[in-house]
N, C-alpha and C positions, 0 to 999 in steps of 0.2 A: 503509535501513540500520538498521530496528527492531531488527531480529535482531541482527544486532552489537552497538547498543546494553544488548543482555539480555545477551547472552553474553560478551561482551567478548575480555578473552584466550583462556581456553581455545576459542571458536571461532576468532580469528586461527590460533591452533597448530594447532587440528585442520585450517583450510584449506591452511594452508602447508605443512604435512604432507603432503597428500593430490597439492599440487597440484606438489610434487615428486617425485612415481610417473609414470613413463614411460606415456605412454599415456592414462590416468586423468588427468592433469595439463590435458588439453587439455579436458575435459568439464566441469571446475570452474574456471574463471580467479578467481586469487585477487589479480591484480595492483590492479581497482577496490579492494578491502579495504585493501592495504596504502595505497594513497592516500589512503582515507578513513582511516584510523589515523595516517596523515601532519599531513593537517587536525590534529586532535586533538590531537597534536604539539606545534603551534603554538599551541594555547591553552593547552599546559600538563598538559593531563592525559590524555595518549596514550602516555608511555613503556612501561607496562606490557603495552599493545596491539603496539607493534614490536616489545618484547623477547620476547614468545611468539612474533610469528612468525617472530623468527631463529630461534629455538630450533625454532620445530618445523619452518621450513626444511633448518635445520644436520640434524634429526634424518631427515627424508624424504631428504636427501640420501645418508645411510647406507646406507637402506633402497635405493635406488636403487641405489647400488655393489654392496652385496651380491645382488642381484636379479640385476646381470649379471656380478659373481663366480662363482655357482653354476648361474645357467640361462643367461649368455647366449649359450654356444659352443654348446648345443643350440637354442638358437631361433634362431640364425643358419645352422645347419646344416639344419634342416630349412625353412628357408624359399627355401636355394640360393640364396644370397648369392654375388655374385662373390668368390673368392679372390684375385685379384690388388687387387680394390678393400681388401678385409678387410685384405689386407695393408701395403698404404700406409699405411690409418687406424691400424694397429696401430705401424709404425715412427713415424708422425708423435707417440702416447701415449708410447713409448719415449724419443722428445727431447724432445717435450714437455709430457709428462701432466699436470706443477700446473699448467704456464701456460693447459693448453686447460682445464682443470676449473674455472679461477678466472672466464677472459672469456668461456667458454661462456654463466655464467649473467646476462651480460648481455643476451644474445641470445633472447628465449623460446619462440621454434619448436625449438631444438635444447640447451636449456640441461638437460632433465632426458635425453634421449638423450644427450649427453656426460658426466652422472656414472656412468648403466650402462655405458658403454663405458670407463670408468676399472677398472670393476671385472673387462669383460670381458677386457681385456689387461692383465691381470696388474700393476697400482700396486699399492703395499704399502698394506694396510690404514693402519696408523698413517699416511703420510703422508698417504693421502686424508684422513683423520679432520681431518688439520692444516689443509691447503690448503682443503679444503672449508666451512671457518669463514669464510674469506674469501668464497670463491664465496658463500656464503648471505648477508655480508652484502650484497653487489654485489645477490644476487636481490633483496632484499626493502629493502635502502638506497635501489635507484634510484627506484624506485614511492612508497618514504617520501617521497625528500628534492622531491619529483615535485610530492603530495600537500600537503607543509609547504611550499613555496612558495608556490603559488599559495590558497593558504591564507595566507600574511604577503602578497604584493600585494595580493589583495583586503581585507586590513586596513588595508593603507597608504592605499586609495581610501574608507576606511570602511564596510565589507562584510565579509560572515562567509557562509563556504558557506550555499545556501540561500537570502539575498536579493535580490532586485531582478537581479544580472547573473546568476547563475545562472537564476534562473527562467527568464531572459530566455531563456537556450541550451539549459535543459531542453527546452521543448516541440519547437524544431528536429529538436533530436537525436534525439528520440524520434520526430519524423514522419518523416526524413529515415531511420532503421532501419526503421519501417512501410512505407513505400513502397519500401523496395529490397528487402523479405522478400516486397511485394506483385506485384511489377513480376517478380522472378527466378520466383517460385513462379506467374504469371500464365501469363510466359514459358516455361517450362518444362512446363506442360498443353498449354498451346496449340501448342507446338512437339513434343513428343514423346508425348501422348497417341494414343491408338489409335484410340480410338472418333471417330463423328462430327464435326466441326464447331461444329454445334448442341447438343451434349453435351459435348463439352471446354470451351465456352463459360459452357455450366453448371457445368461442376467449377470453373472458373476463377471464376466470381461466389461460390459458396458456399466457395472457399478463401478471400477478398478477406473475403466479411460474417464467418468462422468468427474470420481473424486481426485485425481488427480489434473483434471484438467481445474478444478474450482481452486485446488490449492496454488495451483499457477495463475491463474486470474486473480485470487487474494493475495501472493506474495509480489505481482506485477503491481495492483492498484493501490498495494500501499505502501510500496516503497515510493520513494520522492528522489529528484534528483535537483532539488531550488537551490541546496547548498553552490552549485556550479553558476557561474556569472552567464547571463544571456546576452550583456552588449554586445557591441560588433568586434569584430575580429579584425585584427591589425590589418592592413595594408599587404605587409609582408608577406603573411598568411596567405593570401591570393594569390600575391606576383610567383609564390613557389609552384601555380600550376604551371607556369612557364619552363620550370627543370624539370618536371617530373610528376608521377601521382603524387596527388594528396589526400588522406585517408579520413574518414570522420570514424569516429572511432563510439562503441557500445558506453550507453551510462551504466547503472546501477541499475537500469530495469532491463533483463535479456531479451525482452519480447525481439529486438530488432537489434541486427552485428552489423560489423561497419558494411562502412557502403563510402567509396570511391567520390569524390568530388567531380562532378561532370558537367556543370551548367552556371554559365554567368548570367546575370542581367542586367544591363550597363543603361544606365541615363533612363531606366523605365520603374514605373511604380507597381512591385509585385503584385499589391491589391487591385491596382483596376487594372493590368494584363489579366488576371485569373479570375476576375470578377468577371470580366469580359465573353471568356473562353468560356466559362460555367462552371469554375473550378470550387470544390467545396474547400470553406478553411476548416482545418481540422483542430481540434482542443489540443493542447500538450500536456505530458506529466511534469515538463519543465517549470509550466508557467503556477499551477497548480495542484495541489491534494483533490484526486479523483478517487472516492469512496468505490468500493467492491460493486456497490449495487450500482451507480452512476457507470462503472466502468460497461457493466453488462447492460445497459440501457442504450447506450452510446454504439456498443458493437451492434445489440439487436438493431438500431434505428439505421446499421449501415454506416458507421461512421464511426469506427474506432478510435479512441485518443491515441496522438502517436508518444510514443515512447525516446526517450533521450539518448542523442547522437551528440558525443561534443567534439569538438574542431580548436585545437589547440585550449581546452580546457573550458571552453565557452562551451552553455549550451544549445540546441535551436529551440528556438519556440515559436518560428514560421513552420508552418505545414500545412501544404493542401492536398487535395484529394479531388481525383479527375471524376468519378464518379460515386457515387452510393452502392457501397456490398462491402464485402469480408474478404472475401478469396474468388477470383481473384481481382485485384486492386492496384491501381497505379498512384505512387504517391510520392510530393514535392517536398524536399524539406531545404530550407533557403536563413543565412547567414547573412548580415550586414556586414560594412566593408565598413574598416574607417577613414574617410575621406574629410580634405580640407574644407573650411566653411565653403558656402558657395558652389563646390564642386559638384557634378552629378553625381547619383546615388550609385554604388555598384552592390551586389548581392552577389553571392557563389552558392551552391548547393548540389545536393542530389536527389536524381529522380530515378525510378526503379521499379517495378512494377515485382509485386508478392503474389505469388504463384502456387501458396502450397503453406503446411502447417509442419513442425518435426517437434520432438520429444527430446530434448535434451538436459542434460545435467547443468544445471547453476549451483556450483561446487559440489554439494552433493543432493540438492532437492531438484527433483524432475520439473521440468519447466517445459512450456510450450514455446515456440519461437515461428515466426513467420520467416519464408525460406524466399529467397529472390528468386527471379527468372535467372537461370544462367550465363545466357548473354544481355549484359545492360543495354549493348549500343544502339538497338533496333526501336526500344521505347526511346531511347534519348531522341532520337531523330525525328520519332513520328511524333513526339510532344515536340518538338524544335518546328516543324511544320504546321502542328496545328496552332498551335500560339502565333505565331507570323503572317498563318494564308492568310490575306485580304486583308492585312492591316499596317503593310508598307514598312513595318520594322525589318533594319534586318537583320541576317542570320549566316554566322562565319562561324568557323573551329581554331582552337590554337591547338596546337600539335602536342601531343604527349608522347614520352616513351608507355611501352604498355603497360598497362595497369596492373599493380602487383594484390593479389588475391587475399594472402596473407591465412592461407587457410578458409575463406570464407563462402567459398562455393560457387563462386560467379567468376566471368573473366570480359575483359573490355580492351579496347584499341589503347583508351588512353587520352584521346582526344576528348577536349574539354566544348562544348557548344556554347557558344556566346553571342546572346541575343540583345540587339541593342547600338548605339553607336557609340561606339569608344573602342580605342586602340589601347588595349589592356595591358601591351608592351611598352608604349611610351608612356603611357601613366607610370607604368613601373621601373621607368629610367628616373623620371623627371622625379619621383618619391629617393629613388637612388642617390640620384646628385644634390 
């Protein structure tokens, strides 16, 4: 619901508009919206979200009369429509045109085909104009009042759309539409393809991996992870590379699991170190709302947005990328430090090279996830040398115990690379005392 969030009312009105045209109505459903502006409602500050979209219901509904005011005797005619049917519908609008124009638009298979056919048999403009004020608010009242309900229950229970019982039915719903798009479209190869057996069995496996990879690329690009703070990360934060691993830990987008803290950069400016190198900066889902189509434009160009890692609850929105592709890919994600006025900069991160694609479960919706190389320390190293050769910074390790996996598929020494000058230990004394 990003996009509603940015646009607010004028897109309520432009959907309610669109999605009272005959025809055109059925390709946009605008009813989830009005629901989600119902919520809203209920917290207070969604009036101006229903009241465009009666208005620009009230106004598509116009647009719908006059459409079969002026063309609809000819697209009935040339589509050899029964005349005795035409005529029945035509005496039933005669006795009773407000009444069918008002409880039509409770109905929403036939509610924007019953204000063109107010126009086609002849109702007087003015009254439609009247009665159809009602009808618009029935459309777009029953989906509010739908919306602001179950929106005031789940506060009664202490809940707000979005928490703990939603999520809970989210991922259902969402598997439970995959497998019936996967099951009819399986069904439907397998039963009325032409070719082979053996060959429809194939079209049927490559429709199955094609939609379930789209619903993982739709449920990646539009979830968000902003609500997480991006400043820098305490001081503290860092100095614990010194006992031990420290982990950055998976957002709310699965694309990418944790991954091990391995790399400082002390007293140097991320951007022109990796400007320098050739390194690409990559977009975040941190920093902003990246649409479905944007996301697949970004992959195809070789440049995938990266997806949120957070580090004691912060999230990153530093990321680069050593070259241009998909798989496989080495790629930087780097943390502020928070340091005294004055003091040099320090940055922490991890770098890790994506080796591979898996199919995993995100609670219960199949998701794609990019898989590490298994051993980290080999790219850490040869990125630790190629950022350093021939440009006189240097390059030391602070010692780790080994790096604990946590389930996640990779394994490392533990040892942290720290590029730069500064004594990461006495910074972390002198913050100590």
């Amino acid at each position: 619901m990003t996009a509603v969030e940015t646009w607010g009312a004028p897109l309520l009105f432009l959907i309610a508009f669109v999605n009272a045209i005959p025809f055109v109505s059925w390709l946009i459903p605008a009813e989830p919206l009005f629901a989600f502006a119902g919520t809203r409602l209920a917290s207070g500050s969604g009036a101006s979200w229903v009241l465009a979209a009666y208005l620009g219901a009230w106004v598509g509904c116009q647009c719908s009369f006059w459409l079969g005011r002026l063309a609809g005797r000819q697209f009935l005619d040339r589509r050899g429509t029964d005349g005795l049917l035409i005529g029945r519908i035509q005496t039933l609008y005669q006795r009773y045109g407000a009444f069918m124009v008002v409880i039509a638009q409770a109905i929403a298979p036939i509610s924007t085909l019953a204000q063109a056919m107010a126009g086609v048999f002849g109702m007087r403009p003015a009254l439609y104009a009247v009665v159809s004020l009602l009808g618009a608010a029935i459309e777009v009242g029953q989906y509010t009042l739908i919306g602001y309900l179950g929106a005031t229950v789940l506060a009664a229970f202490g809940l707000t759309p979005g928490q703990v019982l939603l999520e809970w039915i989210g991922p259902y719903a969402a598997l439970g539409l995959l497998l019936g798009l996967v099951t009819l479209g399986v069904a439907r190869i397998l039963r009325r393809g032409r070719s082979s057996l053996p060959l429809r069995a194939a079209y049927a496996t490559v429709y199955t991996a094609l939609l379930v990879a789209a619903v993982s690329l739709g449920s990646l690009a539009l979830s968000t992870d902003r609500t997480h703070p991006l400043g820098p990360v305490p001081l503290a934060t860092a100095c614990r590379l010194l006992e031990g691993p420290l982990i950055a830990s998976a957002g709310s987008t699965a694309l990418h699991r944790t991954k091990p803290i391995n790399i400082v950069l002390a007293s140097i400016d991320p951007e022109i170190l990796l400007d320098n190198a050739g390194w690409l900066r990559s977009p975040t889902l941190a920093q902003r709302d990246i649409d479905v189509i944007e996301h697949i434009q970004m992959t195809w160009a070789g440049l995938p947005p990266a997806s949120t890692l957070l580090l004691d609850g912060r999230a990153t929105a530093l990321a680069w990328q050593e070259d241009r592709g998909v798989i496989p890919r080495v790629k930087l994600r780097l943390w502020p430090v928070e340091t005294p006025a004055g003091a040099p900069p320090i940055h922490i991160g991890a770098i890790a090279r994506i080796d591979g694609l898996s199919l995993t479960l995100d609670g219960w919706l199949p998701t794609l996830g990019y898989d590490l190389e298994a051993d980290l320390d080999p790219e850490r190293d040869r990125v630790g040398q190629a950022l350093t050769a021939g440009a006189g910074i240097p390059l030391a390790y602070v010692a780790g115990a080994k790096g604990q996996t946590d389930g996640a598929g990779y394994q490392t020494d533990g040892r942290v690379l720290v590029i730069g000058e500064i004594d990461l230990s006495s910074r972390c004394r002198g913050a100590a005392d």
